[in-house]
C-alpha positions in Angstrom: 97.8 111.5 89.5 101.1 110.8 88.5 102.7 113.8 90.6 100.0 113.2 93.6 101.9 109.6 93.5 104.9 110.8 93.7 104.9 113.5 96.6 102.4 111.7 98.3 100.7 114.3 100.4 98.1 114.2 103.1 95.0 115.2 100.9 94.6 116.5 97.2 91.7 118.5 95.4 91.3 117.7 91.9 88.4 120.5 89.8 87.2 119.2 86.2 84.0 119.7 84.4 81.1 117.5 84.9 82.6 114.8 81.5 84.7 114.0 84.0 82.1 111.2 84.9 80.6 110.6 81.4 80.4 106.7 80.5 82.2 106.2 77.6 80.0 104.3 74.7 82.1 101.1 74.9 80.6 100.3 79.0 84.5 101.4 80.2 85.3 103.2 83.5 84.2 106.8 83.4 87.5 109.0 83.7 86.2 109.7 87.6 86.2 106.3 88.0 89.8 106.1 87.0 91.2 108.6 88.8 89.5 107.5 91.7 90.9 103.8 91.2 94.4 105.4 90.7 94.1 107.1 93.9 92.7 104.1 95.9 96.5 102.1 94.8 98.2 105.4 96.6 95.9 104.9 99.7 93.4 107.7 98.9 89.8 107.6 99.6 88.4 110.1 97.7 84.9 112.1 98.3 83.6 113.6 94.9 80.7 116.1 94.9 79.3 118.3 91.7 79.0 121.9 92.3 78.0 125.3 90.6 80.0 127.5 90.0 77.5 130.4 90.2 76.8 129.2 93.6 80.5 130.6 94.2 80.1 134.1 93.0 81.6 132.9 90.0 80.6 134.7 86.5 80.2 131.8 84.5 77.3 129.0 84.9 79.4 125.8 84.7 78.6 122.4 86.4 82.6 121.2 88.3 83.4 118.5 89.8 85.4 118.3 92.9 87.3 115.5 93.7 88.8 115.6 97.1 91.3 112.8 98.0 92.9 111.8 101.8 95.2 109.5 102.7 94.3 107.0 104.6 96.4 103.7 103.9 99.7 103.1 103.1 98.6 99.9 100.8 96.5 99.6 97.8 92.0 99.6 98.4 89.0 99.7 96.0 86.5 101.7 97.3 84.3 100.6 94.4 84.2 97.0 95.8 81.3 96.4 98.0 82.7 95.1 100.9 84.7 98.6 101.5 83.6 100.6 104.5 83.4 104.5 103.4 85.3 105.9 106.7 83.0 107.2 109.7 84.3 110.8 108.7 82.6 110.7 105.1 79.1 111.7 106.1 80.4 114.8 108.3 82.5 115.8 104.7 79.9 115.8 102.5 77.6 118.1 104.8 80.1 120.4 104.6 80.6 120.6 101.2 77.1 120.3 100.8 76.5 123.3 102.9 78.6 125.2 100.6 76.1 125.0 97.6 74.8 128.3 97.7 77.0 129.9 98.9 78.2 133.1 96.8 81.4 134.2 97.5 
């Protein structure tokens, strides 16, 4: 997050393996949750979706998580706090990416 910080570009994609949203024992932010909230202080919403990566052609029966993030701000948001607004875009992102589930490449 560090280097998406600094360059600052219009959208990044971010692929880890589904621990990237394990709870820790001790009730602290899951590691999604923190890269999320480090992206919300850059401006970045960020849409998160768990694929399979057989689904893709891909040899190897793995669970990823895809973490897409766009700018949208130029200050600081929590999209964790429940008076945020997802944007009206979201739902029409999601299908997409859902649609891709499936999908062998």
């Amino acid at each position: 997050m560090r280097t998406v910080g600094q360059i600052l570009p219009a959208l990044f994609l971010l692929e880890c393996t589904k621990g990237l949203n394990a709870k820790p024992s001790d009730g602290s932010k899951s590691n999604l949750e923190t890269i999320v909230g480090l992206a919300n202080e850059e401006g970045y919403h960020c849409v998160c979706i768990a694929m399979e990566s057989l689904d893709f052609g891909l040899p190897s029966r793995r669970e990823r998580y895809y973490v897409v993030g766009l700018r949208v701000s130029d200050v600081p948001f929590d999209q964790y706090d429940e008076g945020y607004v997802d944007p009206a875009w979201e739902g029409e992102f999601m299908a997409v990416l859902e649609s891709l589930k499936g999908v062998e490449g």
